[in-house]
C-alpha positions in Angstrom: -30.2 -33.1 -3.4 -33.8 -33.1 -4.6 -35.4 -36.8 -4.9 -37.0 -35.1 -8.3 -35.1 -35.9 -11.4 -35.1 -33.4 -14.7 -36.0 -34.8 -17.9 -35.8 -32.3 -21.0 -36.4 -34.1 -24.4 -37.3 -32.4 -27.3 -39.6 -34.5 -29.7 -41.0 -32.1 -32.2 -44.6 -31.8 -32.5 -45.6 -28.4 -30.0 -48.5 -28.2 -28.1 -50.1 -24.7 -26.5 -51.7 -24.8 -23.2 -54.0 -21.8 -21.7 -50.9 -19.7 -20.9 -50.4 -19.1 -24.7 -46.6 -20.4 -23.9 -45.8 -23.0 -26.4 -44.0 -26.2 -25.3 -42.7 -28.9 -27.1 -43.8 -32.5 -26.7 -41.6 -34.3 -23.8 -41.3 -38.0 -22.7 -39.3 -39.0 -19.2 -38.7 -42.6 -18.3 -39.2 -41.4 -15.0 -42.8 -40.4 -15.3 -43.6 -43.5 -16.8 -46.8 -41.6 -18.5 -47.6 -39.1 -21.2 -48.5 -35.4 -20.6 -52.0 -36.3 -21.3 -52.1 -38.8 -18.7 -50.8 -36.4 -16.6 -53.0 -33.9 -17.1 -56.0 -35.7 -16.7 -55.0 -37.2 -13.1 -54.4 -34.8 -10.0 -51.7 -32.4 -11.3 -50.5 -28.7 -10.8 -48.9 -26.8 -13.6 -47.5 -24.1 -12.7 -46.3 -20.8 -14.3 -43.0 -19.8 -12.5 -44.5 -15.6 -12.3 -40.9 -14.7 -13.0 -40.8 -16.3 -16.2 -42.7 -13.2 -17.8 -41.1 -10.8 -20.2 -37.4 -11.2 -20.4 -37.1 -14.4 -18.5 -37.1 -18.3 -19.8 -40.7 -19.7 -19.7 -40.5 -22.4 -17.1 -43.8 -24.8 -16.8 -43.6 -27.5 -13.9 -45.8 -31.0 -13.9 -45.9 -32.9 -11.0 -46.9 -36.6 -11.4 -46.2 -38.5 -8.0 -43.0 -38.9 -7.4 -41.6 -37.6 -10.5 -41.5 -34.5 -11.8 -41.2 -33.3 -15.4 -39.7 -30.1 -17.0 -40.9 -28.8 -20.3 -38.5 -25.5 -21.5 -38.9 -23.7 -25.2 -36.0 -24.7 -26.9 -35.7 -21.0 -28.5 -33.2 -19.0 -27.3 -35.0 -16.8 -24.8 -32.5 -13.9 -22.7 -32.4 -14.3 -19.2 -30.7 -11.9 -16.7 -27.4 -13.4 -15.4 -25.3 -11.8 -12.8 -22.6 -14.5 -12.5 -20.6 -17.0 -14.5 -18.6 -20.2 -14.0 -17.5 -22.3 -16.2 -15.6 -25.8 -15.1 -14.0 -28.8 -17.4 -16.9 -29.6 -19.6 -20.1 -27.8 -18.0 -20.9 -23.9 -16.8 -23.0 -22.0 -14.6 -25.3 -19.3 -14.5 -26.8 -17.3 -11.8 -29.9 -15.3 -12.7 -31.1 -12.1 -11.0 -33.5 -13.9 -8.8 -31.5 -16.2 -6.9 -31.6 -19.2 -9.4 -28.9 -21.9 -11.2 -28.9 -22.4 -14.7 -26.1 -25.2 -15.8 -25.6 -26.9 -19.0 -22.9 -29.0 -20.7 -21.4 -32.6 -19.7 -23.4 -34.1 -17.3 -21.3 -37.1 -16.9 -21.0 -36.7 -13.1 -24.3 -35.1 -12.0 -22.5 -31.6 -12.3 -25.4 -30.1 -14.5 -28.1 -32.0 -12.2 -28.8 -28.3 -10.1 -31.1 -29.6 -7.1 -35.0 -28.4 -8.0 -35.1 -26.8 -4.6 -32.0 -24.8 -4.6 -33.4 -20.8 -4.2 -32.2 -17.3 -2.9 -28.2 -18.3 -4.4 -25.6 -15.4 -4.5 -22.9 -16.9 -5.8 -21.8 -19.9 -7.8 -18.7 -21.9 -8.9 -17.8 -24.7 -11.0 -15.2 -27.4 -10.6 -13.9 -30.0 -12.6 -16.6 -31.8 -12.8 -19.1 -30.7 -9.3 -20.7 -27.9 -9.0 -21.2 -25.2 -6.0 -23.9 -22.7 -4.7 -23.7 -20.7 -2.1 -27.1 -19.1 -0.6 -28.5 -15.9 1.0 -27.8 -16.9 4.4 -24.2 -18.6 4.0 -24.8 -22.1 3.4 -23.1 -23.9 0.8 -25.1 -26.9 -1.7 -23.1 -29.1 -3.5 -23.8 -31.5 -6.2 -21.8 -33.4 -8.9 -18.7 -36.1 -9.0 -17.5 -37.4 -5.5 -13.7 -38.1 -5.9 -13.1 -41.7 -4.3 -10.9 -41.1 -1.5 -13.0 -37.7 -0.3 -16.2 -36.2 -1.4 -15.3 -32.7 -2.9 -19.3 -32.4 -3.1 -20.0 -33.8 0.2 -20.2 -30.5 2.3 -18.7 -30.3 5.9 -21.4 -29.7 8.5 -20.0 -26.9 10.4 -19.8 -24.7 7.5 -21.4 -21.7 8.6 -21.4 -18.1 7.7 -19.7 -18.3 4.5 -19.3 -15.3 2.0 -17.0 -17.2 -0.9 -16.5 -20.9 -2.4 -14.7 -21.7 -5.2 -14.1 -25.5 -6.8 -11.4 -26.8 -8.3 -10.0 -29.9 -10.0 -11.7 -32.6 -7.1 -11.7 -30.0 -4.0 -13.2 -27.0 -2.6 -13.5 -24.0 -0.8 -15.2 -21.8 1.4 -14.6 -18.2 2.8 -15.7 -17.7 6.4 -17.1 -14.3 7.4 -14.2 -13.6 9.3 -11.8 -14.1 7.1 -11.1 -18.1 7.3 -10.6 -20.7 4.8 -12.3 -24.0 5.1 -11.2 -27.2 2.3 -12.2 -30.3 2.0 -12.0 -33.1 -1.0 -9.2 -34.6 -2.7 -5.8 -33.8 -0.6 -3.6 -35.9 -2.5 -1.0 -32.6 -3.0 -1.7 -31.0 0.5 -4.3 -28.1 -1.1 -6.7 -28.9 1.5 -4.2 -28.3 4.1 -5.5 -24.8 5.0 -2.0 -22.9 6.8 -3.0 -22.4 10.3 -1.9 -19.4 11.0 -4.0 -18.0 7.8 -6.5 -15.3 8.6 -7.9 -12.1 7.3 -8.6 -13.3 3.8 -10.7 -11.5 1.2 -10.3 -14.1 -2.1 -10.1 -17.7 -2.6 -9.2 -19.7 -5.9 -9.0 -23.2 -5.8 -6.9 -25.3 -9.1 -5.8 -29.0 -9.6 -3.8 -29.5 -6.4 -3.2 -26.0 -6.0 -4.7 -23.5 -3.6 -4.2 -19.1 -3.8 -5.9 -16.9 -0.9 -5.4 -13.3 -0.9 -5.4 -11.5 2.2 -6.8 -7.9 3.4 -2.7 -6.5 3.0 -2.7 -7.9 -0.8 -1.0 -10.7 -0.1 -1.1 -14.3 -1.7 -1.0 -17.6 0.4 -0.4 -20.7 -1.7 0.0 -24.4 -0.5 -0.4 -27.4 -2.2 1.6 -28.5 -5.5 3.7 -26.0 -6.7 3.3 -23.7 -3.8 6.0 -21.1 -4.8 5.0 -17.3 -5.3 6.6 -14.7 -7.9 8.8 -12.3 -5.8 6.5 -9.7 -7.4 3.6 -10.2 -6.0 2.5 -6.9 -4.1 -0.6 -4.8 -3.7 -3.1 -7.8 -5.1 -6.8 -7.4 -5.7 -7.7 -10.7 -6.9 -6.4 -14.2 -8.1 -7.6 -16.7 -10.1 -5.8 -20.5 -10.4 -6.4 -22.4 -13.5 -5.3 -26.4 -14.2 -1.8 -25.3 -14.2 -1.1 -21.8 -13.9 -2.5 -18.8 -12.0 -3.0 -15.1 -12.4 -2.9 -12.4 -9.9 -4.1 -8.6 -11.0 -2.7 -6.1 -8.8 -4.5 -2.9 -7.4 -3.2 -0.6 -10.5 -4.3 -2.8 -13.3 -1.6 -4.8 -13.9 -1.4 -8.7 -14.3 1.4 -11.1 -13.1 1.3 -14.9 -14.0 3.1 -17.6 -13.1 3.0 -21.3 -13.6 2.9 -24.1 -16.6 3.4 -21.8 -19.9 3.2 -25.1 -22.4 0.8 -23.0 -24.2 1.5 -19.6 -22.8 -0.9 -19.5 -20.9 1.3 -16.9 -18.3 3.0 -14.9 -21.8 0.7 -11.6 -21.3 0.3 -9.3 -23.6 3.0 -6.4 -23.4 0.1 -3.7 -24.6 -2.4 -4.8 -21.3 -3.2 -2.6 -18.7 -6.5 -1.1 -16.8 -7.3 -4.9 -16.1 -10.1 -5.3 -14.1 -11.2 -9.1 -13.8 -9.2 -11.9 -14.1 -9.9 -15.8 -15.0 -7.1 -18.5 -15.6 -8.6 -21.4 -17.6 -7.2 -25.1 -18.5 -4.2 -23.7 -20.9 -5.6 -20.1 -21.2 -6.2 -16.9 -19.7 -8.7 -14.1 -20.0 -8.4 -10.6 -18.9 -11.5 -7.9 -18.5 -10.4 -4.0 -19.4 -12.1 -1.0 -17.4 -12.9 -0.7 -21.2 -15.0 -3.4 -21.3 -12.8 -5.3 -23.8 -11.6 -8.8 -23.2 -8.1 -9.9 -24.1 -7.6 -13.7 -24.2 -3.6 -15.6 -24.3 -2.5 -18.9 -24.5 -4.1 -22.0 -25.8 -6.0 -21.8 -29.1 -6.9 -25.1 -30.6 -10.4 -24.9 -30.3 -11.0 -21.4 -30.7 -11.0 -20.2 -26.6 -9.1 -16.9 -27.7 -11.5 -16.0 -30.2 -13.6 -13.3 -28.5 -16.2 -12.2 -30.7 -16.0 -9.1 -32.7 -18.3 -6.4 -31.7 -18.7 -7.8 -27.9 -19.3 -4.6 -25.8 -20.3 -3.4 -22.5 -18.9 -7.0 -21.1 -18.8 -7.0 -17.1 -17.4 -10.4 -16.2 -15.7 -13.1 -18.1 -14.7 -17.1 -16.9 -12.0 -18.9 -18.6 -12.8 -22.9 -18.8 -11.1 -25.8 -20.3 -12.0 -25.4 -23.9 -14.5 -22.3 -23.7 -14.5 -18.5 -22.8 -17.8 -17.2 -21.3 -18.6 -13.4 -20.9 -21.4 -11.8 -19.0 -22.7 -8.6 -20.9 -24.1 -5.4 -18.9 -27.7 -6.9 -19.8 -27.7 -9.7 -18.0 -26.5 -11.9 -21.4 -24.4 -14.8 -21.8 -22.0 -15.2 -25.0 -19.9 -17.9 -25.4 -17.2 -19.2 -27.6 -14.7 -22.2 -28.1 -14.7 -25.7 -28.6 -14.8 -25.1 -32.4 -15.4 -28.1 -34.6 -13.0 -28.0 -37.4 -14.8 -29.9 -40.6 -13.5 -30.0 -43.8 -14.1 -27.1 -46.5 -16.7 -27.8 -48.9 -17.7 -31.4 -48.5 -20.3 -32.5 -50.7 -22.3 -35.3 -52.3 -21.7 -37.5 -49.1 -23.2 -40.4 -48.9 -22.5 -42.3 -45.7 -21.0 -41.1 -42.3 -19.6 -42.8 -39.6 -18.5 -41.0 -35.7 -15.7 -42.5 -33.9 -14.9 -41.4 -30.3 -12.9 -38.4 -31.9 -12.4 -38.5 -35.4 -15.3 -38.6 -38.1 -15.3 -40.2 -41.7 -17.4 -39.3 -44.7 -18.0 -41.3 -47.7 -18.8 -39.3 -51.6 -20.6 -40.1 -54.4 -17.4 -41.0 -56.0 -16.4 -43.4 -53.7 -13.8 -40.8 -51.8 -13.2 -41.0 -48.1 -12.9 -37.8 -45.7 -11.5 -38.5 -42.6 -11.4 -35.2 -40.2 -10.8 -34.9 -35.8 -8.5 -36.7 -33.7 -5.2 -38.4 -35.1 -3.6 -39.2 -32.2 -4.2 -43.0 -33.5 -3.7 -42.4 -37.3 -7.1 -42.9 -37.6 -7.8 -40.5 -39.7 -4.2 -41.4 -41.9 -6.2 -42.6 -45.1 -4.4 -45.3 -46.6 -2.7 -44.1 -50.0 -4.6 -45.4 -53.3 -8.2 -45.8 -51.4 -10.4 -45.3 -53.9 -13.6 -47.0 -54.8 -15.0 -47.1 -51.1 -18.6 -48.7 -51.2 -19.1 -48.1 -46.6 -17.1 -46.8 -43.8 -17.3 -47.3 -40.3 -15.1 -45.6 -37.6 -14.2 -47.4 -34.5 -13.5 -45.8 -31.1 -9.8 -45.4 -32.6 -9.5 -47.2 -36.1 -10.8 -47.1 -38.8 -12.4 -49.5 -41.9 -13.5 -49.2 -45.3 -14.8 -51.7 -47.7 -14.1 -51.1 -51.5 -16.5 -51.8 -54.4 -14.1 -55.1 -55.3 -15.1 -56.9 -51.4 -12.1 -55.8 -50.2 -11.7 -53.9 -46.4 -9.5 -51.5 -45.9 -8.3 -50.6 -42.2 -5.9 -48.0 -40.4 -5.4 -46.4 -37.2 -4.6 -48.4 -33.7 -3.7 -51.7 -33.4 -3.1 -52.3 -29.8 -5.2 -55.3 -29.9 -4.8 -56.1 -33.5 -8.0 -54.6 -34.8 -6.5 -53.6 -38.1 -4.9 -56.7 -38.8 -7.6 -57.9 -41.5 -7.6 -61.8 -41.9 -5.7 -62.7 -44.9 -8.3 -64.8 -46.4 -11.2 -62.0 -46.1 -12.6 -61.7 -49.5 -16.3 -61.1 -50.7 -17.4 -58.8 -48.1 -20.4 -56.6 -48.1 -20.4 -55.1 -45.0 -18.4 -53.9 -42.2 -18.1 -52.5 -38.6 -15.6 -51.3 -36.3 -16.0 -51.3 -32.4 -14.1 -50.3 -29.7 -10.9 -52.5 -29.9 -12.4 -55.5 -32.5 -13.7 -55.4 -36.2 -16.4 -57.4 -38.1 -17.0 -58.5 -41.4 -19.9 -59.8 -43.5 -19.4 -61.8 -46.4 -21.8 -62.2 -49.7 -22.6 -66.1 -48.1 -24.5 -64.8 -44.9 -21.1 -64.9 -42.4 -19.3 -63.4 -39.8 -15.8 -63.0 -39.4 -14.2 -61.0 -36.8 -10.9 -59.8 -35.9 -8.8 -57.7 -32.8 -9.7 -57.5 -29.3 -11.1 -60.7 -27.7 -11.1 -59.9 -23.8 -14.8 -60.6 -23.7 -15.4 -63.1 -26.4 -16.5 -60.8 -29.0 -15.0 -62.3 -31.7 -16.2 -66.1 -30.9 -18.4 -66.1 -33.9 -21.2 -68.6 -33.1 -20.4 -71.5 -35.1 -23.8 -72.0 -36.3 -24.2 -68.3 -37.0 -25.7 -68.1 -40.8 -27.7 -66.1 -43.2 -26.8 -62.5 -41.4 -27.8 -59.2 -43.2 -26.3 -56.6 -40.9 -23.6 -56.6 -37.9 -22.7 -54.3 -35.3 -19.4 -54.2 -33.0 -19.4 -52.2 -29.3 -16.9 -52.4 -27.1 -16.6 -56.5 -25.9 -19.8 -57.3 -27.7 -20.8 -58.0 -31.1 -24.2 -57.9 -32.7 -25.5 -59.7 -36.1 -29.3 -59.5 -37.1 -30.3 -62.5 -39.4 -32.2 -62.7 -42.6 -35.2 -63.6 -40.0 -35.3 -60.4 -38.0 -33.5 -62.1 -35.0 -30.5 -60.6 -33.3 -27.5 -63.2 -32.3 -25.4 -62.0 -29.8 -22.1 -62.9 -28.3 -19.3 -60.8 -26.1 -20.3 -59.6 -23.1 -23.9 -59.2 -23.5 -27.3 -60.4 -22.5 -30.2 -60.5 -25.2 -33.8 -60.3 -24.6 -36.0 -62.3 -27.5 -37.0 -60.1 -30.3 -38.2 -60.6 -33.6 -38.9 -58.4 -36.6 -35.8 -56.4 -36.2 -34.4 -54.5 -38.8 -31.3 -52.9 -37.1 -29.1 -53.6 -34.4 -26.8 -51.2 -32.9 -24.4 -52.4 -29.9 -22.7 -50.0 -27.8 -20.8 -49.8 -24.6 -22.9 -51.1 -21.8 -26.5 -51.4 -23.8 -27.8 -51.9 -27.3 -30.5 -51.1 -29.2 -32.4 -52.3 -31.8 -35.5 -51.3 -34.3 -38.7 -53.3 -35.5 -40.4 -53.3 -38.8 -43.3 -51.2 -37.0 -40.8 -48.3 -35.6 -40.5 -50.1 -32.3 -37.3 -49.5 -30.0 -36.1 -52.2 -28.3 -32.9 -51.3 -25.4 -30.6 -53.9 -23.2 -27.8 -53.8 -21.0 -27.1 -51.1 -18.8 -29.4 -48.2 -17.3 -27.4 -46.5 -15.0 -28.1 -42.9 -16.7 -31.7 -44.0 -18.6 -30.3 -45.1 -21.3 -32.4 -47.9 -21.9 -35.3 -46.5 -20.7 -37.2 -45.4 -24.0 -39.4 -42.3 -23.8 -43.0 -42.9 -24.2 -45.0 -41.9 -27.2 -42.1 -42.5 -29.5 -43.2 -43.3 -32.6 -42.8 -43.1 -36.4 -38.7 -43.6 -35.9 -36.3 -44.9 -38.7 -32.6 -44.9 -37.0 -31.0 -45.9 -33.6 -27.9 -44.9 -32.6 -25.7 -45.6 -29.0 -23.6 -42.7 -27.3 -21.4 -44.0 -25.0 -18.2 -43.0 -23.3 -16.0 -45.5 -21.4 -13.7 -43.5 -19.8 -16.2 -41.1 -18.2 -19.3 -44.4 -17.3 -21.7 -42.6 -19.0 -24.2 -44.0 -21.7 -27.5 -42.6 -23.7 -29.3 -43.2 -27.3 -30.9 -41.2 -29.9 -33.5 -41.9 -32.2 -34.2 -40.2 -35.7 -38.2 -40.0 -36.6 -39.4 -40.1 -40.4 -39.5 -36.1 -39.7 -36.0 -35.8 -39.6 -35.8 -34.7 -35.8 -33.9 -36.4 -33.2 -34.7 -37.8 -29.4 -32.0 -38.2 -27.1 -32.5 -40.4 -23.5 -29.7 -41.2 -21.1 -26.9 -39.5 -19.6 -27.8 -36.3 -22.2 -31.3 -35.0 -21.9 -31.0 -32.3 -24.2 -29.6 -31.7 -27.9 -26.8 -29.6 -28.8 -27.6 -26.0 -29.9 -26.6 -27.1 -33.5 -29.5 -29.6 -33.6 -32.5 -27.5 -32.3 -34.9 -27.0 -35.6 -33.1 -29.5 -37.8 -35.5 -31.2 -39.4 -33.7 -32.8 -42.5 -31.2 -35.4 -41.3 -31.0 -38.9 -43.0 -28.9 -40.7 -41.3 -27.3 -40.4 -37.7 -23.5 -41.3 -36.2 -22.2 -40.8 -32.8 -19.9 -42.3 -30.6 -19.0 -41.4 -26.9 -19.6 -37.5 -27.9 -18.8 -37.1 -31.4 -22.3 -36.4 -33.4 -22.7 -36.8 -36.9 -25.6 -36.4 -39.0 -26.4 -36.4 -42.7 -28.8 -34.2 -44.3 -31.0 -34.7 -47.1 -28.8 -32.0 -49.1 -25.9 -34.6 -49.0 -24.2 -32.3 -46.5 -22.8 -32.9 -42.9 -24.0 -31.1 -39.8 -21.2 -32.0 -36.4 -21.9 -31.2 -33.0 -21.0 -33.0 -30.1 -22.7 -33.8 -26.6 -22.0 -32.5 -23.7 -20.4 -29.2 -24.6 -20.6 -26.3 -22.4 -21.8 -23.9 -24.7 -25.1 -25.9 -25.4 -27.6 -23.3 -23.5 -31.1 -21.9 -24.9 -29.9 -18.8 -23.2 -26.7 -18.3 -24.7 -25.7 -16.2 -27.9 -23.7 -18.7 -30.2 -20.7 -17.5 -32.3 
């Protein structure tokens, strides 16, 4: 892995150098100085000489030991000859030999080392990422499961000519027909048969490993190791979370497996099949056509192939997404659909949970939309009047007109159980398994999860104008502009602050003068604040628990939005906006309210998020 780490931030505001290629402005906490500075001192900018006509511009600044990547964020084409497409991130592999990945980053799976060159083929796991190169080796970057390192390459792999990744273990495909595993083991799938040789195709799942040998035959071991009587005459195989596919040498496909979804119910009317990819709960099939057919899982719109998609040579089936490779060397994608309600206006407020979203009207109406799994998004009958919202990881609160709060969704911990003796209240905030309240006198009362003290009010705690609850911390900012703090969290001295947000593992917090002011944890750069950020009016946290990741956003008086941390790059739906409000996001939900009182939704993380791909 390169010592050099990528930063991409998009802050508005472009800037042309000589080249004519125009580049938007960027700050890294790693470079710890502006492009100017840089500029100035001993630097080399280079022009990658591929990155003329149909290829993405690339321009490279080296400061010491950092380095610094500045991209257009318009969608530029850029010849592909390979896809892959894991849990929450994909792959590309261009026509010269380079990686392009994009999506969740959680692990370091996007994180494609800066000196990785001349690669022939790629493949994407759960959540690591593999490359294998012109002369057979095999790079490897991304999660390392605890017990063995799926990423951690053997040393006497040599001479390879196939990998493929799967849930926390990989592959590789000698020359002469071997199979080398290594990772996670817990369901025998690295426990290569040793009598297995002659092999063509490799496909590795979750605990479950296909190869297909020079006679067309399958080998399976692991979970679930037993075969359809069926099988015969096979020319490829593909293993998805839970079920597999095989396509025979006339055309023909044959699955078997977990059909919760079904996932392995193909379509009576398919033949002349081509290419095969099993996903998470779906399955894509390519036609000597061209067209794609797509079964089994639908919630998010993964069988929704895109009308008019022609001249398609490839196609990879993920966990929530489809991707296809075109004839020209294009990426389109599709899935992960976010469902919002129809015709939402004249909101006012907006508040992201972890997975559900809540919008507040002129009229004093709630909208709750995304995950119920909780009820959080089960509005209370007879809520009417609402005055502010504020969605928790998992529950929800509202606070009517009258002082009243209103709450709903899990419980576990009590978080809904709103004190009986709660009256006058002008504010409130939901956290991860806790709630706050502020009163018309200046206090604090707080209610639910205590593990780390975040609902010990300080006593002496008075005169408050605005709260904020994380997850085991709580945040008030006082009539004063100081912060009080209590829960598990350590507070610098600040003064002048007019908002506090707490999150996960850090905080932020904002200044009179535009001034960002970050705490706690910096494991992915989330507190490190880019340089030359100026003019900014919101804060927000993005955290998520269950996968240690953490990174902030800022919104500027122009409406545009800077993101630092675990996510370096905005959504697609976010490039050009220029008319948001007001900002919301918890672990990867994004909300943000424009000017027009309407919503835009997008969420971090999500492997369609590419400048080179076609959105639909």
């Amino acid at each position: 892995m390169s010592k050099y780490i990528s930063r991409r931030l998009f802050l508005g505001g472009a800037v042309t150098l000589g080249t004519g290629i125009v580049l938007h402005r960027l700050s890294g906490a790693n470079t710890q100085k502006s492009m100017s500075e840089i500029q100035n001192r001993n630097t080399s900018i280079n022009v990658d000489s591929n990155s003329v006509n149909n290829l993405t511009p690339t321009i490279s600044a080296m400061y010491q030991d950092s380095k610094v990547e500045i991209v257009t964020k318009q969608p530029v084409a850029t010849f592909v000859i390979q896809i892959a497409t894991g849990v929450n991130h994909s792959l590309a592999l261009t026509k010269n030999g380079r990686v392009i990945a994009w999506g969740d980053n959680s692990f370091g799976q996007t994180d494609v080392p800066l000196d990785l060159h001349d690669v022939v083929a790629v493949a994407a796991g759960a959540w690591h990422s593999l490359a294998l190169t012109q002369v057979g080796d095999v790079v490897a970057w991304g999660h390392k499961f605890s017990t063995s390192d799926e990423s951690n390459v053997p040393s006497n792999l040599y001479n390879i000519t196939q990998i493929s990744a799967g849930e926390n273990y990989s592959l590789a495909l000698t020359k002469n027909g071997r199979v080398i595993a290594w990772g996670d083991n817990t369901f025998g799938q690295t426990n290569v048969p040793k009598d297995l040789y002659d092999v063509v195709q490799i496909s590795a799942g979750n605990g479950y490993t296909l190869a297909l040998t020079k006679a067309g035959n399958i080998v399976a071991w692991g979970i679930k190791s037993d075969l359809p009587s069926d099988l015969q005459d096979i020319a490829q195989i593909s293993v998805g979370y839970s079920h597999s596919l095989a396509l025979t040498k006339n055309g023909h496909v044959i699955a078997w497996g977990d059909n919760k979804f079904g996932q392995t119910n193909i379509p009576s009317d398919l033949h002349d099949v081509i290419q095969i990819s099993a996903g998470r709960y779906h399955s894509l099939a390519l036609t000597k056509n061209g067209n794609i057919v797509a079964w089994g899982d639908n919630r998010i719109g993964q069988l929704q192939v895109p009308t008019g998609l022609r001249e398609v040579i490839a196609v990879a089936a993920g966990r929530g997404c489809s991707l296809a490779l075109t004839k020209s060397g294009q990426v389109v994608a599709w899935g992960y659909k976010l469902s919002m309600p129809a015709n939402l206006q004249d909101v006012i407020r907006i508040s992201a949970g972890a997975s559900h979203s809540l919008a507040l009207t002129k009229s004093g109406q709630v909208v709750a939309w995304g995950d119920n799994s909780d009820g959080q998004i089960n509005l209370p009958s007879g809520l009417i009047d609402v005055v502010q919202i504020s969605a928790g990881w998992n529950h929800s609160l509202a606070l009517t007109n009258s002082g009243q709060v209103v709450a709903w969704g899990r419980s576990d911990e009590g978080q809904t159980n709103i004190p009986t003796n709660l009256s006058e209240v002008v504010q409130v905030s939901a956290g991860f398994s806790h709630s706050l309240a502020l009163t018309k006198s200046g206090k604090v009362v707080a209610w639910g999860g205590n593990d780390s003290g975040e609902t010990n009010v300080p006593s002496s705690l008075h005169n408050v104008t605005q709260i904020s609850a994380g997850r085991g911390c709580s945040l008030a900012l006082t009539h004063d502009g100081k912060i009080v703090a209590w829960g598990k969290t350590a507070l610098p001295e600040l003064k002048n602050i007019i908002q506090v947000v707490a999150g996960y593992d850090h905080s932020l917090a904002l200044d009179l003068r535009g001034n960002i002011f970050a705490w706690g944890a910096n494991s992915f750069g989330q507190t490190d604040i880019p340089l030359e950020l100026t003019e900014v009016v919101q804060v927000a946290v993005g955290d998520n628990f269950e996968q240690d990741t953490g990174y902030s956003l800022a919104l500027m008086r122009n409406g545009l939005i800077v993101v630092w941390g675990t996510y370096k790059t905005l959504p697609t739906e976010l490039y050009g906006v220029t008319d948001l409000q007001y900002i919301s996001v918890k672990q990867k939900n994004f909300v943000g309210l424009r000017r027009d009182g309407s919503i835009l939704q997008s969420r971090f993380g999500n492997p369609l998020d590419v400048p080179l791909i076609i959105r639909v």
